[in-house]
C-alpha positions, 0 to 999 in steps of 0.5 A: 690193305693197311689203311682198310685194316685200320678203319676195320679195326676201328669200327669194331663195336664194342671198341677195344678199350684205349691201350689195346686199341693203341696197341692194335693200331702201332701193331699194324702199322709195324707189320712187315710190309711181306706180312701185310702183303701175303694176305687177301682177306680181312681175315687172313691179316688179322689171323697174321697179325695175331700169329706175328704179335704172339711170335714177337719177343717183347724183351718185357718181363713176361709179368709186365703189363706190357707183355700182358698188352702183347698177349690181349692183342694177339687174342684180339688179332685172331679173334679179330680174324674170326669176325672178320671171316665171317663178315667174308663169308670164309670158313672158319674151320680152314682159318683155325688150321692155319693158325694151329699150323702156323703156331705149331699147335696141330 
């Protein structure tokens, strides 16, 4: 799933511009191995992608433009995911509860 997660990602049009894609791209290929493998579809992945790179403590100053990068790509990742959902045929309305859910929003 990682290796079609990476060509997904890469095939998105318009392309993130370069450091956001880098960061996508280093993003994925940290991702637990757990993370990766709890997920079935496109979408599921990149809903946990996005909830993982929200979640992660950077140590960065929350001003720097690395914890910016952080904060584009976990809004990436789910949108991402939305995309992806629909490219799935899944609902998206459950996708949005378990991402509320996930990141305490409900």
């Amino acid at each position: 799933m990682r290796a079609r997660a990476a060509a997904w990602l890469g095939a998105r049009v318009p392309a993130a511009p370069l450091p956001l894609a880098d960061r996508l791209a280093r993003v994925l290929a940290a991702a637990p191995e757990e993370v990766v493998a709890r997920t079935a579809t496109m979408s599921e992945l990149m809903a946990e992608l996005g909830i993982e790179t929200l979640g992660a403590p950077t140590g960065a100053d929350p001003r720097s433009p690395d914890a910016a990068l952080d904060l584009l790509a976990a809004d990436a990742f789910v949108t991402y995911a939305f995309e992806a959902a629909v490219e799935e045929g899944v609902e998206v309305g459950p996708l949005v509860d378990r991402i509320l859910a996930r990141v305490g929003g409900s």
